[in-house]
TORKOL-4160 file (C-alpha; in steps of 0.2 Angstrom, whole numbers, padded with zeros to 4 digits, m for minus):
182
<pt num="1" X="0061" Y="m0006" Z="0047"/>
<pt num="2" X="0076" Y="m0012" Z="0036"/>
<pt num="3" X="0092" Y="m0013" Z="0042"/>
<pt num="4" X="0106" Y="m0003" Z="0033"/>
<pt num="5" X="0115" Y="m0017" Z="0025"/>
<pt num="6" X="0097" Y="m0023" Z="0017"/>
<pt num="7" X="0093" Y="m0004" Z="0015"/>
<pt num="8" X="0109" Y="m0004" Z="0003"/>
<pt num="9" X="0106" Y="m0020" Z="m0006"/>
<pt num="10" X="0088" Y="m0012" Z="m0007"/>
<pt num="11" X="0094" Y="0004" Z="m0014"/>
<pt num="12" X="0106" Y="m0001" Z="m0024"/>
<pt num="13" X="0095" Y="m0016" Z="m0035"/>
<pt num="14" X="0083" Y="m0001" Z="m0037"/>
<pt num="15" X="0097" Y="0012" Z="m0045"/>
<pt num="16" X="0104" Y="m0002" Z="m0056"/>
<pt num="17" X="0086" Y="m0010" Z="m0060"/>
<pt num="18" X="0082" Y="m0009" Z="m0079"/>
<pt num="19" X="0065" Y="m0018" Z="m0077"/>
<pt num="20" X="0048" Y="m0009" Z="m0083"/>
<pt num="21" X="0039" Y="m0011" Z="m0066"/>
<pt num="22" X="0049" Y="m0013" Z="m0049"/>
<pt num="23" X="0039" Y="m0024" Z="m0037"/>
<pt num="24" X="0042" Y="m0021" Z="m0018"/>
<pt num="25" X="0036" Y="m0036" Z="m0010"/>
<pt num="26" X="0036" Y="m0032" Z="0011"/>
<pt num="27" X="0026" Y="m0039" Z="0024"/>
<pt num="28" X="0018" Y="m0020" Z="0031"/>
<pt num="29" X="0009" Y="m0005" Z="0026"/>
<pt num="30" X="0019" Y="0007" Z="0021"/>
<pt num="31" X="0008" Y="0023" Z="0018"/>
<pt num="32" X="0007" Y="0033" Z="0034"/>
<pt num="33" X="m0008" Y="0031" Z="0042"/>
<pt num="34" X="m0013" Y="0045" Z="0053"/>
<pt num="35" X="m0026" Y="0043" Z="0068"/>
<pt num="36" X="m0032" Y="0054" Z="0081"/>
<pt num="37" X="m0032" Y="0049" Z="0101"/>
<pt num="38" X="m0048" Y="0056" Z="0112"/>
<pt num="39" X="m0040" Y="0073" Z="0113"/>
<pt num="40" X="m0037" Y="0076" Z="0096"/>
<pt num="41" X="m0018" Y="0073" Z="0093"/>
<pt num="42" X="m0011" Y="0063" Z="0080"/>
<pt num="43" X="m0007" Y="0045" Z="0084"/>
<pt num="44" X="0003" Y="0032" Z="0072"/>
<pt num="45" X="0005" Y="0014" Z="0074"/>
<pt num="46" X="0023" Y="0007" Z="0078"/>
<pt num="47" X="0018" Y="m0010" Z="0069"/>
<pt num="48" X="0021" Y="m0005" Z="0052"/>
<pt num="49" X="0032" Y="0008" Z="0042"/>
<pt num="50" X="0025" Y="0022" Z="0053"/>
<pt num="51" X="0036" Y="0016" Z="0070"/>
<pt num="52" X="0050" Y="0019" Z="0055"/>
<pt num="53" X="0048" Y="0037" Z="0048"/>
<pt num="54" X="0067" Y="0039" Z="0044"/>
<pt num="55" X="0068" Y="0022" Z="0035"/>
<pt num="56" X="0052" Y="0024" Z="0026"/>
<pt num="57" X="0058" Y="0044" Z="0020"/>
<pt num="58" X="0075" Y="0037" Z="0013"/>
<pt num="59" X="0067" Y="0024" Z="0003"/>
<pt num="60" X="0054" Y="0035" Z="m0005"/>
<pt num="61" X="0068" Y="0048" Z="m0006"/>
<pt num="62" X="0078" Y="0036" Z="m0016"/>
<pt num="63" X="0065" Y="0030" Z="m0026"/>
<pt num="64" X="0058" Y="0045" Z="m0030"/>
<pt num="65" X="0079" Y="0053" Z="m0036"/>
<pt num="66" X="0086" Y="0036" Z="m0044"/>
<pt num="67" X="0070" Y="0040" Z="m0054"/>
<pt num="68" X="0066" Y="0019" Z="m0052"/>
<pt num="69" X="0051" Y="0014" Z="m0068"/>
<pt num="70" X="0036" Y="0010" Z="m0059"/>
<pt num="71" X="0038" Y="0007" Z="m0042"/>
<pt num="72" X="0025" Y="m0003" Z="m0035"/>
<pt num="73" X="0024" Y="m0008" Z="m0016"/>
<pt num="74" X="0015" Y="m0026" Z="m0013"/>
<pt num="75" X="0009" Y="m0028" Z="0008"/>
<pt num="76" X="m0002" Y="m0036" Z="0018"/>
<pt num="77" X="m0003" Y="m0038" Z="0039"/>
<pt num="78" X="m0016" Y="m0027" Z="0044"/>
<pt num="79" X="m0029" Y="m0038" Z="0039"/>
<pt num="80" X="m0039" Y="m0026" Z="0026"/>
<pt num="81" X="m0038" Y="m0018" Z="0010"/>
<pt num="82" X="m0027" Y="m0002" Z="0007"/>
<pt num="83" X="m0023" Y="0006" Z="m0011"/>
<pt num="84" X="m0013" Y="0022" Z="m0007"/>
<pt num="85" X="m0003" Y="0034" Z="m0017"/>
<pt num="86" X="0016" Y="0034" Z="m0008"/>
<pt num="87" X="0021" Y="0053" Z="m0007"/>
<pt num="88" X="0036" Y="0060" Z="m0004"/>
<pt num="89" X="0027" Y="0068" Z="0010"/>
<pt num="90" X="0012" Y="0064" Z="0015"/>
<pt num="91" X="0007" Y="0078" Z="0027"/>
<pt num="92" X="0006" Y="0087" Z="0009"/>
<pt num="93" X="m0009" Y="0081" Z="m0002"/>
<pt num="94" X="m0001" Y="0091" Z="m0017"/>
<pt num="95" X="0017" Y="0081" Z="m0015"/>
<pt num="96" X="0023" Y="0069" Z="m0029"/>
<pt num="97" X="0015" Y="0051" Z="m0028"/>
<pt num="98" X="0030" Y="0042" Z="m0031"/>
<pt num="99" X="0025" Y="0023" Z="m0029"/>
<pt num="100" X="0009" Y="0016" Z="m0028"/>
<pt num="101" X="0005" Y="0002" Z="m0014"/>
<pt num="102" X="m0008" Y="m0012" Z="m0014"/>
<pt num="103" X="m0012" Y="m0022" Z="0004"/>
<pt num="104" X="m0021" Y="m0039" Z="0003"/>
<pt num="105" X="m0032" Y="m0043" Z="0017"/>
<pt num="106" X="m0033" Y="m0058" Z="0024"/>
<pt num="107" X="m0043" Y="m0073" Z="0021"/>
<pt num="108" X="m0050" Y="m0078" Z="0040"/>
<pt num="109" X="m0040" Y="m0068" Z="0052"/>
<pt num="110" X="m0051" Y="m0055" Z="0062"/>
<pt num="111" X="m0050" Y="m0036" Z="0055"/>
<pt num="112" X="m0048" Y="m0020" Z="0064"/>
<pt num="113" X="m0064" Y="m0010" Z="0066"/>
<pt num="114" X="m0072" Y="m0003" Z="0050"/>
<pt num="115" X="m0074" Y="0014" Z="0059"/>
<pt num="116" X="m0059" Y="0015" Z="0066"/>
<pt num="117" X="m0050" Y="0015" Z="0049"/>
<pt num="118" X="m0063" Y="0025" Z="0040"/>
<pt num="119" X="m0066" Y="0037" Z="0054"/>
<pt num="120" X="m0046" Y="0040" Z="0048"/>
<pt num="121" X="m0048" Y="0042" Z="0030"/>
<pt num="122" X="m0050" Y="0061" Z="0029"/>
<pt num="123" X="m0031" Y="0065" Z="0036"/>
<pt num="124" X="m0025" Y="0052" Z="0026"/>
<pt num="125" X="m0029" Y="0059" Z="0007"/>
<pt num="126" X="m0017" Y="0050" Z="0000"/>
<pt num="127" X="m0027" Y="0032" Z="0005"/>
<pt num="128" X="m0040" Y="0029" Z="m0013"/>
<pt num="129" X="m0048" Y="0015" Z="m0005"/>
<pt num="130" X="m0050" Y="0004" Z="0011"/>
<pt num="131" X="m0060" Y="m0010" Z="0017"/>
<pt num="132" X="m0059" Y="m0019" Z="0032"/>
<pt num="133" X="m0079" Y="m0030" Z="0032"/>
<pt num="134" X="m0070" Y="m0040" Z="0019"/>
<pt num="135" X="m0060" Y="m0056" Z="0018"/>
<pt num="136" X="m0050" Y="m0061" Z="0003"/>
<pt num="137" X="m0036" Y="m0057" Z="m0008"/>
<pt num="138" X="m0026" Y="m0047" Z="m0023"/>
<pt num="139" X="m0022" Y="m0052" Z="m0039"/>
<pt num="140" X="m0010" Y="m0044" Z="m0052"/>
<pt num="141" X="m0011" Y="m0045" Z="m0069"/>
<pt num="142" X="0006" Y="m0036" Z="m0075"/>
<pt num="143" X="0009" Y="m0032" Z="m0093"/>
<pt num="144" X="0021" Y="m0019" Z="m0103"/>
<pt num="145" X="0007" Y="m0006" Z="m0101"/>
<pt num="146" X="m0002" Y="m0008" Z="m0084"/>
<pt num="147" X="m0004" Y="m0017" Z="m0070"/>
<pt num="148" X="m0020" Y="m0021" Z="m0065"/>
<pt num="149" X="m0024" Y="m0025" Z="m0047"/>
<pt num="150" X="m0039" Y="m0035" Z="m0043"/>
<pt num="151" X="m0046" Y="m0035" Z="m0025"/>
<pt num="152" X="m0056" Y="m0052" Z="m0024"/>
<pt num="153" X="m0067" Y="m0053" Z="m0009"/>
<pt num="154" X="m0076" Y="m0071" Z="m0003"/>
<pt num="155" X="m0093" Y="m0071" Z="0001"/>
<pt num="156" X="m0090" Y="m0082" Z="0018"/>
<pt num="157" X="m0073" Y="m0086" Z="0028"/>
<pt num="158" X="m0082" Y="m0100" Z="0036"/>
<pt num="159" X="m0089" Y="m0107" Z="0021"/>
<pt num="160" X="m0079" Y="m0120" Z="0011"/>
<pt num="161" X="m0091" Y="m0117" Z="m0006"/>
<pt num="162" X="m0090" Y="m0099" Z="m0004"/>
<pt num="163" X="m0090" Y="m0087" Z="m0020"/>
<pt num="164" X="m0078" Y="m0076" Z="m0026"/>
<pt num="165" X="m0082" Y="m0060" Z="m0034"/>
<pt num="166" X="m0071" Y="m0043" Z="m0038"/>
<pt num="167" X="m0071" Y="m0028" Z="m0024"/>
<pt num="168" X="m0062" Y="m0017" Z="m0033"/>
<pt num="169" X="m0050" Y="m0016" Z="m0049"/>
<pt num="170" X="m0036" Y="m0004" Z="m0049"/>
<pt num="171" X="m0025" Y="0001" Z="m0067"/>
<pt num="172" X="m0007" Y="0007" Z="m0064"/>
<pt num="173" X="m0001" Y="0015" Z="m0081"/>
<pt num="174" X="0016" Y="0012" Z="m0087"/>
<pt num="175" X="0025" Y="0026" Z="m0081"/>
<pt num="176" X="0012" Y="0037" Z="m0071"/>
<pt num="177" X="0014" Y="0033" Z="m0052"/>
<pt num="178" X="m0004" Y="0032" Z="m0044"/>
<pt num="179" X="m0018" Y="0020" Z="m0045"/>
<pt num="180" X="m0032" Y="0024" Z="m0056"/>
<pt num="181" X="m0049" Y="0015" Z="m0052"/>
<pt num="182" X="m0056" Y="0004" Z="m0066"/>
């Protein structure tokens, strides 16, 4: 996903940071996203962090031992909402959340199927919420204590008075990885 010279420069700004919450702005989801084909096997995208297992292990490897304050991962790209824990490993549910990741959806581009994603929730426990019927965006509000994510849905793409009201809300607590719904 990165290189290894932006993997470095990556990992080292992490181990040297002395900020209270460490923002990871990328363009992807992050959290592995597990799906089943007809047969029953497990499938994973190669558009996002999945195609990139290695790369996406090292970095919640490093974050996880340079013991980085609040870790947050900021995404987008596939068009719907995503909170998730980030695990050390996500094929165990009782593995340390390391970081927490928040994807914005978009405001008029087209989503994958509801029922595709949803139909994928129960092997992906680490996922606390998803919506795809949605269009809008995320807000932050970041003080000393918390983060608070805001997921802002419109009532109509098409229409230019539409309203905007609040999906969801989502606390991060200073140090305590892991979204906690509002």
């Amino acid at each position: 996903m990165i290189g290894q010279a932006q993997e470095r420069w990556l990992f080292d700004g992490l181990a040297k940071s002395r900020a209270r919450w460490n923002v990871i702005a990328q363009d992807v989801l992050m959290a592995q996203l597990k799906g089943r084909d007809e047969s029953g096997a497990s499938v994973f995208s190669t558009d996002d962090w999945d195609g990139y297992p290695a790369s996406r292990k090292r970095l919640i490897q490093h974050i996880h031992d340079s013991g980085v304050a609040n870790p947050v991962v900021i995404g987008g790209d596939i068009h719907s909402y995503w909170t998730n824990d980030l695990k050390l490993d996500f094929d165990d549910p009782l593995s340390p959340t390391v970081a927490t990741e928040f994807v914005g959806t978009s405001i008029t581009s087209h989503p994958p199927p509801y029922e595709a994603l949803a139909g994928a929730l129960p092997d992906n426990p680490h996922v606390r919420f998803m919506e795809s019927r949605m269009r809008g965006y995320v807000s932050v509000e970041l003080g000393r204590e918390r983060m608070t994510t805001r997921l802002r849905a419109i009532s109509d793409a098409r229409d230019p008075d539409a309203s905007v009201a609040t999906l969801k809300t989502f606390i991060v607590e200073d140090g305590k990885a892991g979204a906690v719904e509002a």
